[in-house]
C-alpha positions, -999 to +999 in steps of 0.1 A: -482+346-463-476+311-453-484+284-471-519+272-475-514+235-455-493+251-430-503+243-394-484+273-368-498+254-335-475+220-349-439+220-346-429+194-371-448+218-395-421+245-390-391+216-398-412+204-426-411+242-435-373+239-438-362+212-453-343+222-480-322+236-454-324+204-429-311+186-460-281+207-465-274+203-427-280+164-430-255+160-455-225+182-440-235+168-408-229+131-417-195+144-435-183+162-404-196+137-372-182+108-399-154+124-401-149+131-363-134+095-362-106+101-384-092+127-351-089+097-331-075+072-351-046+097-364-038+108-333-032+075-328-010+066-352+010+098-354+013+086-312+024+051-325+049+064-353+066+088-329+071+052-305+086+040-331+106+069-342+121+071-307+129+035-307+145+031-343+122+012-359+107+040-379+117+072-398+107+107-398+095+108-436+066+079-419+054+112-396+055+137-426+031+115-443+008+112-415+005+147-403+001+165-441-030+137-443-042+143-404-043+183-415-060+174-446-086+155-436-091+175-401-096+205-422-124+187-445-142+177-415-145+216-401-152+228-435-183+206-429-186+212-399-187+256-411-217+246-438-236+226-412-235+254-382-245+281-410-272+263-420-279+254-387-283+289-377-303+299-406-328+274-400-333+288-364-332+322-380-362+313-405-378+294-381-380+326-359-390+349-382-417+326-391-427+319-358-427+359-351-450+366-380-476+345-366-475+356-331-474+394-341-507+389-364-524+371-339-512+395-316-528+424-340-560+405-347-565+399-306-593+421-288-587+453-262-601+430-236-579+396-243-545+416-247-554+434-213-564+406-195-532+390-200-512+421-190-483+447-219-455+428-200-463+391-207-472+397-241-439+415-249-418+382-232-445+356-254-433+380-281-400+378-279-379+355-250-407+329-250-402+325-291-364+331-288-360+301-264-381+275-282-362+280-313-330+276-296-342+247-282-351+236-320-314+248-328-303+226-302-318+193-310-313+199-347-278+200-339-271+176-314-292+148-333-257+148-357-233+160-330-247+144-305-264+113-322-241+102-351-209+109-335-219+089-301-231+063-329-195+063-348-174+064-313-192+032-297-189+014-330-147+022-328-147+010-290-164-020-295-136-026-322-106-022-300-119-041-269-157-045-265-156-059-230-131-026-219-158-005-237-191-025-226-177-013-182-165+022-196-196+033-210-213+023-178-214+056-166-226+081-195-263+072-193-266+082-157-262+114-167-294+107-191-313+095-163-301+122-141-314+149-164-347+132-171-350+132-131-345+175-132-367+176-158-393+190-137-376+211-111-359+226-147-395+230-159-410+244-125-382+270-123-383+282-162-422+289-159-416+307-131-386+331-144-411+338-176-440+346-152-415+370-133-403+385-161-435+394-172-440+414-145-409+429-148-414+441-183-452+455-173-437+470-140-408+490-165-435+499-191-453+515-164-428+535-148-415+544-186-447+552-196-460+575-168-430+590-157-438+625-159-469+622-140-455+600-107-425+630-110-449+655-107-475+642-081-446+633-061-449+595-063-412+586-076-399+569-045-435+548-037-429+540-076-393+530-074-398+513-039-426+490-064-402+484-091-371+473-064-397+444-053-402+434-084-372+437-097-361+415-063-387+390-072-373+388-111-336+383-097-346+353-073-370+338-101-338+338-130-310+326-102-333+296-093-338+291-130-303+295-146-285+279-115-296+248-128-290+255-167-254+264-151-243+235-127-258+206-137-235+208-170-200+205-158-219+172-133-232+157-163-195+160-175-177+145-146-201+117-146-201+103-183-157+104-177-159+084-144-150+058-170-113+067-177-104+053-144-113+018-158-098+027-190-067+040-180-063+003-152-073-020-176-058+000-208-026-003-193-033-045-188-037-048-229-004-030-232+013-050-213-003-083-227-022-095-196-061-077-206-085-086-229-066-083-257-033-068-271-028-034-275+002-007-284+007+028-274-016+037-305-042+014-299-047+026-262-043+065-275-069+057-300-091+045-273-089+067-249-093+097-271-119+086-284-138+074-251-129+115-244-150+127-272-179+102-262-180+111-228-181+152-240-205+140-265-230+124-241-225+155-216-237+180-243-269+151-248-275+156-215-274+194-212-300+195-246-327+178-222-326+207-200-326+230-233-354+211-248-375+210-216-370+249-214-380+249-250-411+230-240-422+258-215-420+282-237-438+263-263-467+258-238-468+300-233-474+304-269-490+275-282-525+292-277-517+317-306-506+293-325-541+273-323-556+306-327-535+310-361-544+279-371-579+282-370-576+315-390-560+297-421-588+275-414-618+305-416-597+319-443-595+286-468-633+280-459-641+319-468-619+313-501-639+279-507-675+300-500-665+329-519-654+304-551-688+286-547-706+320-546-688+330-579-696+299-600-734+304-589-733+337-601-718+328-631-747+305-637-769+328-630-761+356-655-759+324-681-792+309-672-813+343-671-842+342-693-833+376-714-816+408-713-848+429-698-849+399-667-812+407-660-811+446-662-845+439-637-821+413-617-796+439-617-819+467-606-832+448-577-797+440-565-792+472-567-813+483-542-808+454-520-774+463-517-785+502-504-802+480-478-777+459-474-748+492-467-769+507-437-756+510-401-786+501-376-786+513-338-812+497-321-810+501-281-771+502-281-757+501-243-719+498-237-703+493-204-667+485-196-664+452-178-671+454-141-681+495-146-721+509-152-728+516-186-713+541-200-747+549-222-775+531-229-808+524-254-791+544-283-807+542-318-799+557-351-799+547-388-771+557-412-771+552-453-746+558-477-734+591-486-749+607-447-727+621-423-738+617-389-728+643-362-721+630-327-716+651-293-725+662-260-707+675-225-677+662-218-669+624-208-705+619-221-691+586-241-689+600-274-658+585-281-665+552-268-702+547-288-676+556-322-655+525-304-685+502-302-679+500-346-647+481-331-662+456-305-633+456-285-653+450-260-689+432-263-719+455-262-754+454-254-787+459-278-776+458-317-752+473-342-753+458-370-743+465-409-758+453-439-789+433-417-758+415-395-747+424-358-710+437-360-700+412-335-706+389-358-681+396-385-646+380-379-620+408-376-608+404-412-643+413-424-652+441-395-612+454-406-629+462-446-661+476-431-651+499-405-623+525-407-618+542-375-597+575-362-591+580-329-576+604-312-542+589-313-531+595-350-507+566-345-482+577-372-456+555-385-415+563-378-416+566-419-421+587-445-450+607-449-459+585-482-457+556-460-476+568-437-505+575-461-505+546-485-488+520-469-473+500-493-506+503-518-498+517-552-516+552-551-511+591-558-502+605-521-510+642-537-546+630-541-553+625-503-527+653-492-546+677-509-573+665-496-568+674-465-547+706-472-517+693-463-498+689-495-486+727-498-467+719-464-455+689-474-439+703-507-421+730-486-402+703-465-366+687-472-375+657-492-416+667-500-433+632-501-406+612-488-394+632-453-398+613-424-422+621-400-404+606-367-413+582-342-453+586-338-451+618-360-428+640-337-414+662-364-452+677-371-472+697-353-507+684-337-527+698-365-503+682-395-505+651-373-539+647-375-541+657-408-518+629-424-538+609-402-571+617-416-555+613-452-544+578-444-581+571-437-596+583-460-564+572-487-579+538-472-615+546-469-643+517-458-677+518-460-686+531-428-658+560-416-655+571-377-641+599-373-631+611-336-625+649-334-603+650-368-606+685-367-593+692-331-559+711-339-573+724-369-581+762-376-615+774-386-609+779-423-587+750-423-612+725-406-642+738-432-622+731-464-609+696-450-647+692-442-657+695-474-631+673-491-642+648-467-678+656-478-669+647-511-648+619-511-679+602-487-705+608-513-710+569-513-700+560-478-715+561-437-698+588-418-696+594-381-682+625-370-672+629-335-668+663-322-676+691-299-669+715-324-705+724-336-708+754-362-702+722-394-732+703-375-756+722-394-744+706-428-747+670-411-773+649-422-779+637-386-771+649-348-764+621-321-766+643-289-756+624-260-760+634-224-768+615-192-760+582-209-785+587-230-787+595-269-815+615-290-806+613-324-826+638-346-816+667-375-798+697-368-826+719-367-853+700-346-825+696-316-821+730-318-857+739-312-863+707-292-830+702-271-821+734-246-787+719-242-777+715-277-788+751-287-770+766-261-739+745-270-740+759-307-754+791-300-720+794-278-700+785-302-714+805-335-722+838-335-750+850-347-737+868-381-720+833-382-749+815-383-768+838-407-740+831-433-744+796-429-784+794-432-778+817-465-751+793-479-771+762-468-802+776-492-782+785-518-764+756-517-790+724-506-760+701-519-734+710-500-711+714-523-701+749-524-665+758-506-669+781-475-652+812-478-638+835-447-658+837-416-644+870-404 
C-alpha cells in the first residue's frame, strides 16, 4: 500500500520515496567522483618520478612509495564507486516495482470499454517498456548528477589550477555537444514516440495471431495472417532503426567534439614545458593535465548522451502519466471515504450515547433493521444494454431481487443472458436503472461495486497456483468448507498434495467440470451481497449440479442470487424466472410462465420428463423450504 501523502502522477514523489537510499548513494558518490582526482594527479607524479629516475635525480624506493599509495587509494575510490552503482540500481529497481504496482491496479480497476479502446498491445508496452525506460532514464540522471556533475566540478577546479588561460580555450568545445543534444532533443523525442506507437502494434498484432492461431489454421487464413504480421513487423523495424540510430551515433559525435580540445592542449602544453607558455610546467604537470582534461571530455560526452536518455524518459513518462493521475485521484476518493466513514462513526457513537432509553434504541435498532432490507434490494427498472455502435442487445427489463431469493435467468440462445448478468459490472454504461440499496450501480466507484457484486463468468479464470490459492487467496479461511461445498473436496483429497497441488496455468490439470467448480468455491469462499452466477453448473452432472445447488442455496440464505442458465429442471425451486427472448424480458415465478409463456414450457417440458417433474412438485410440497437434499433422479 503506498503511503498515504504519496502522489504516483509526481516524479519527485518516487525520489522522495527513496531517500534513504539516495543518501547512501550521495555519500559514496562524493567519496568516489572526489576521489576520481587522485587518478590524475598520481599518474602524474609516478610520470614525473620515472623522469627523474631515468635522469638520476631520483631513486626507485620514491616509485615504490607512490604506486602502493596510487593502488590504495584507486582501490578506495572503486569500493565507493561498487556501494554507489548498487544502490544506484536498487533505487531504480524499487522505483520500478513501485511504479509497476500503480500501473497494474489502475490497469485492474480500468473499464472493458477504456482498456479496449486503447488496444492489448499498447497497454502491455505502457506496462512494461514505457515504465522500464523512464526509470532508466531516473537511473541515469541519478547517476550522472555525481559522475557526471561532481566529477566535471572537481576536474575544472584542477585545470584552472595548472593553467587557467590553457584550460579557459580547452574547454571551449565540451558545451557544444550540450547545445548539440538540446538541438536533437526533438527529432530524439519524435522518433521514440513513434517506436512506442509501433511497438504497440506489434505486440497487439502477435497477441492476435498467438491467440487465434488455431482458427486462421483451420479456415485457411495463415498466409493473409502472416502477410499482416510481415507489414507490421516491417513498420516496427523502420520505427526502432529511426529511433535507436540516433541513441547509437550521436554518442561517439558528442565524444569527438568535447576532445577537439587536446589539439590546443597538447600545442600549448608543450610551450609550458619548454618555458615559453603561460606558465611553467614539467612532464608531470602536463600528464596531470592532460589526463585529466581526458576524463572531462568523457565526462561531458556521457552528460550529453543522458539528455537523449532523459528526453526518451520523458516520452515515456507522457504514455503513462494518465494512470498515474488516475492513481492519484484514487488515494484521493480513498482518504476522503476514510475521512466520511470516521465522521460517520463518531455520529453513531453519539447517537447510541445520546438515545433517550433502552426501549428508544432497541426501536432505533428495529427500524434500521428494516431499512437496511430496503436498503440490500437489486431494482431493474427498464434496463436496456447495447454495445457501443451495435442495437441493443435487450431492452425495458424489470425485476426486483431481496435477500436470501435466487433469481433464474434464460431464454434461446444469444438471447443476452449473459450480458444483462454483465450489466452488475458496468463495463460498459447502460440504459434505464440498476440500482442497489436505492443507488444506480453506475454510481458506485469500482472499490465499492467490487464488495457488492461477485460475478462468475464463463471463464473460471483459475490462478497458475494451488488449489488453496485459488480459493482463498491469501485470506485466512478453512478451504474444506467451500470445497465441500461444492463437492469437490473428495477429489481434491485423492490428488498428490490434496489442498496444495497446483492446478496449472488457467486450471489445465482439471477437467471442465472441477474447473468450474473451484471456481464457484472461490465465489462463494468470497461471497458479496448480490452473486451472478453464469451457467456454474454447465460441466456438471445431474446429481452433481443438484447437490452443489443446494449448498449454494444455503450458503445464500442472506444474499441476492442470479442464476444464469439454460439448464431448467432447478428453475422450479427459484424464487424468480427472468425469461428473455426477442430482446425482451418477462420476469414472473416458475409456475405462471409456465402456464403463461409457450416458449418457456416447452423449454422445460423438453428438458424434464414428466416422472421428473412429478418428483419435484412432491419434493417441493413436502419441502416449501427447500432445504431437503435431492436424491437420484433415475
Amino acid at each position: 500500500m503506498e503511503k498515504k501523502n504519496f502522489r504516483p502522477d509526481k516524479i519527485m514523489m518516487y525520489f522522495r520515496a527513496e531517500w534513504k537510499v539516495l543518501a547512501l548513494i550521495t555519500v559514496s558518490g562524493l567519496i568516489y567522483n572526489l576521489g576520481l582526482m587522485a587518478g590524475p594527479w598520481f599518474e602524474g607524479k609516478m610520470a614525473g618520478c620515472l623522469m627523474q629516475i631515468l635522469t638520476g635525480t631520483e631513486r626507485f624506493p620514491a616509485m615504490l612509495r607512490l604506486a602502493p599509495a596510487y593502488v590504495i587509494v584507486i582501490g578506495t575510490v572503486q569500493l565507493a564507486r561498487y556501494i554507489k552503482r548498487f544502490y544506484v540500481r536498487r533505487f531504480a529497481n524499487n522505483v520500478n516495482r513501485r511504479m509497476k504496482r500503480i500501473l497494474y491496479r489502475t490497469l485492474i480497476h480500468k473499464s472493458r470499454v477504456e482498456l479496449e479502446k486503447e488496444g492489448a498491445g499498447n497497454v502491455i508496452t505502457k506496462a512494461i517498456s514505457d515504465v522500464d525506460d523512464c526509470v532508466e532514464g531516473m537511473r541515469k540522471f541519478t547517476t550522472e548528477i555525481f559522475d557526471t556533475g561532481v566529477a566535471l566540478f572537481g576536474y575544472v577546479c584542477m585545470l584552472l589550477y595548472y593553467d587557467w588561460r590553457l584550460a579557459l580555450c580547452s574547454m571551449i568545445f565540451p558545451p557544444f555537444s550540450y547545445i548539440i543534444a538540446e538541438k536533437m532533443k526533438r527529432i530524439v523525442q519524435t522518433t521514440g514516440a513513434d517506436y512506442k506507437k509501433q511497438t504497440g502494434k506489434l505486440n497487439a498484432v502477435t497477441l492476435d495471431r498467438i491467440t487465434n492461431a488455431i482458427t486462421y489454421r483451420v479456415f485457411g487464413c495463415e498466409k493473409e495472417r502472416g502477410e499482416n504480421y510481415e507489414v507490421h513487423l516491417k513498420e516496427y523495424e523502420q520505427a526502432a532503426v529511426k529511433a535507436n540510430i540516433w541513441n547509437a551515433a550521436l554518442p561517439p559525435v558528442y565524444k569527438v567534439i568535447a576532445m577537439a580540445g587536446t589539439v590546443m592542449i597538447l600545442y600549448f602544453g608543450s610551450e609550458n614545458i619548454l618555458g615559453m607558455g603561460w606558465t611553467s610546467w614539467d612532464v608531470a604537470a602536463f600528464t596531470t593535465f592532460l589526463a585529466c582534461y581526458a576524463k572531462l571530455s568523457d565526462k561531458s560526452s556521457k552528460a550529453a548522451k543522458l539528455f537523449n536518455a532523459v528526453h526518451k524518459a520523458q516520452v515515456s513518462w507522457k504514455r503513462i502519466h494518465p494512470y498515474m493521475e488516475r492513481a492519484s485521484e484514487a488515494v484521493e476518493k480513498d482518504e476522503i471515504a476514510a475521512q466520511n466513514e470516521n465522521y460517520s462513526a463518531e455520529s453513531s457513537d453519539k447517537d447510541v450515547k445520546n438515545g433517550p432509553g433502552g426501549s428508544a434504541v432497541h426501536k432505533s435498532g428495529q427500524q434500521s433493521e428494516k431499512n437496511s432490507v430496503k436498503e440490500n434490494v437489486a431494482v431493474a427498472d427498464h434496463l436496456t444494454f447495447a454495445y457501443p455502435g451495435s442495437d441493443p442487445i435487450f431492452k425495458e427489463i424489470s425485476f426486483t431481487a431481496k435477500p436470501g431469493q435466487i433469481v433464474g435467468i434464460t431464454g434461446p440462445v444469444a438471447c443476452g443472458k449473459s450480458t444483462l448478468g454483465k450489466s452488475f459490472l458496468c463495463e460498459y454504461p447502460y440504459e434505464g436503472h440498476l440500482t442497489y440499496g436505492g443507488r444506480e450501480l453506475s454510481s458506485y466507484t469500482e472499490n465499492e461495486r467490487s464488495r457488492i457484486i461477485g460475478y462468475l463468468g464463463h471463464d473460471p479464470e483459475l490462478l497458475g497456483d494451488s488449489v488453496e490459492n485459488n480459493v482463498l487467496l491469501g485470506d485466512d479461511d478453512n478451504v474444506w468448507t467451500w470445497l465441500r461445498a461444492v463437492c469437490f473436496d473428495e477429489e481434491v483429497r485423492e490428488m498428490e498434495e490434496k489442498e496444495k497441488t497446483v492446478v496449472g496455468n488457467s486450471g489445465v490439470r482439471l477437467s471442465g467440470g472441477q474447473a468450474a467448480r473451484l471456481a464457484l468455491a472461490r465465489t462463494l469462499c468470497h461471497g458479496k451481497p448480490v452473486l451472478v452466477l453464469d451457467d456454474p453448473f454447465s460441466a456438471l452432472d445431474r446429481n452433481t449440479e443438484k447437490q452443489v445447488f443446494e449448498h449454494v442455496k444455503e450458503l445464500s440464505k442472506d444474499r441476492i442470487v442470479f442464476l444464469i442458465s439454460h439448464r431448467l429442471y432447478l428453475f422450479p425451486e427459484f424464487d424468480q424466472v427472468i425469461w428473455m427472448d426477442q430482446k425482451m424480458g418477462t420476469c414472473s415465478s416458475h409456475e405462471r410462465l409456465m402456464a403463461e409463456n409457450p416458449q418457456y414450457a416447452e423449454l422445460y417440458r423438453a428438458q424434464v420428463s414428466e416422472k421428473d417433474e412429478n418428483i419435484l412438485s412432491s419434493e417441493k410440497k413436502d419441502h416449501p423450504d427447500g432445504a431437503q437434499k435431492y436424491e437420484d433422479i433415475e
